[in-house]
C-alpha positions as CSV (number, residue, x, y, z in Angstrom):
1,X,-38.3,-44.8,48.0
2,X,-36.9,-42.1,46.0
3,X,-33.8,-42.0,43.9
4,X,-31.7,-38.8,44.2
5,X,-28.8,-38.0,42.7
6,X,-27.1,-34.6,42.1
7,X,-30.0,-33.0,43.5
8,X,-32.6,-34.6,41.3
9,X,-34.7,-37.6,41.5
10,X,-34.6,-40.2,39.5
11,X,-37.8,-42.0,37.4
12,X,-36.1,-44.9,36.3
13,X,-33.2,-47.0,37.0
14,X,-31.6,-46.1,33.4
15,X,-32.1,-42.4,34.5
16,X,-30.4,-43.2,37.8
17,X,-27.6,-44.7,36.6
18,X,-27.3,-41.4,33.8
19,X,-27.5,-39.2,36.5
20,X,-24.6,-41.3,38.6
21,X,-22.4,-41.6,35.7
22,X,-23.2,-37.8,34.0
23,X,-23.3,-39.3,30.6
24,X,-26.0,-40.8,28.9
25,X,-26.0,-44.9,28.6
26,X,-26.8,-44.4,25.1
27,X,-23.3,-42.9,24.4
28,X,-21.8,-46.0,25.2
29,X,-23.7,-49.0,24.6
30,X,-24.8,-47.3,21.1
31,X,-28.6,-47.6,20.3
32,X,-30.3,-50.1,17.9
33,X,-30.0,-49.3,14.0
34,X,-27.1,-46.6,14.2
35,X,-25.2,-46.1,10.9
36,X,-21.7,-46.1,10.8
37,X,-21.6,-42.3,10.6
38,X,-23.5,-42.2,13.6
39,X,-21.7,-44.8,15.3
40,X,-18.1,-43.1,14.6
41,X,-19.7,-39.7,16.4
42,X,-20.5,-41.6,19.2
43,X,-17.4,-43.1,19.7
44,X,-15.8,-40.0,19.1
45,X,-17.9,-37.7,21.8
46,X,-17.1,-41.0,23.8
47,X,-13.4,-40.7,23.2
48,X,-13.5,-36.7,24.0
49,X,-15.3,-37.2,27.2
50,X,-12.8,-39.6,28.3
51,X,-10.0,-38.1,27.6
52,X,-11.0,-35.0,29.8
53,X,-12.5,-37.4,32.2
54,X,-9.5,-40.1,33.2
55,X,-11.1,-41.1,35.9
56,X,-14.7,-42.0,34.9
57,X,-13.6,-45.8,34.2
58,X,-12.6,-46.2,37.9
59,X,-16.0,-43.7,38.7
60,X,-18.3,-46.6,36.8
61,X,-16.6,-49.4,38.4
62,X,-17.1,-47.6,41.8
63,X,-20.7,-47.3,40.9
64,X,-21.2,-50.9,39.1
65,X,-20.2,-52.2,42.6
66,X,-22.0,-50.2,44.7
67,X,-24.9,-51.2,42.8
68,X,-24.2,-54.8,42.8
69,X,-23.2,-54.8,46.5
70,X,-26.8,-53.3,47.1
71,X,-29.2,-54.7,44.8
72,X,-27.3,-58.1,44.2
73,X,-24.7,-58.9,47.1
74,X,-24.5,-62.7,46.9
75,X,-23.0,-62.1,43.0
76,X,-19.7,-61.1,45.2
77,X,-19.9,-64.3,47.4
78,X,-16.8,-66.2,45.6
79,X,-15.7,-69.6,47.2
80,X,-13.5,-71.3,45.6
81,X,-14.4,-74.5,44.0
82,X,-12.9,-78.3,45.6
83,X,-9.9,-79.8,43.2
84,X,-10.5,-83.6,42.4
85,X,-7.3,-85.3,42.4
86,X,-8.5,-89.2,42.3
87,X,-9.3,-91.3,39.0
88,X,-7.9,-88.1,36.6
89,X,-6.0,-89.3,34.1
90,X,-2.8,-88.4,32.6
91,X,-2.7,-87.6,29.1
92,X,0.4,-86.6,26.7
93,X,-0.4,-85.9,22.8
94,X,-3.5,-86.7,23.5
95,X,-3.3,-90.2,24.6
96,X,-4.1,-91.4,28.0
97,X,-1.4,-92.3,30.0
């Protein structure tokens, strides 16, 4: 199955989610032995893009969920856990009650 977005198809799933989000992942996770100097003009090209952008967070969200809801569904699956309520014991100051 091919991957197309924007008109292009995708060869991995790092280059899929590049071309979903416009911005390479690099810009925000950083890559592995940056300098400070380097890290700082990351940020700040981060920083710029965002700042034109407002609405990207809510754009990677979208696209996080869409991708988990796909690839991943049960991770949404929430149920919420059963409450014990017998043999708990009080405690106050840390001393059992």
């Amino acid at each position: 199955m091919k991957n197309i977005v924007a008109g292009r198809i995708a060869a991995s799933t790092t280059e899929f989610i590049e071309l979903a989000l416009g911005t390479p992942l690099d810009l925000w996770l950083g890559v592995e032995g940056e300098s400070e100097m380097e890290a700082a003009a990351r940020m700040d090209a981060a920083r710029d893009i965002l700042s034109a952008n407002p609405d990207l967070p809510d754009c990677i969200s979208r696209v996080a969920a869409e991708a988990i809801e796909a690839h991943a569904p049960e991770l949404f699956n929430v149920i919420p856990l059963p409450t014990r309520r017998t043999g708990r014991r009080q405690y106050r100051d840390g001393v059992a009650a």
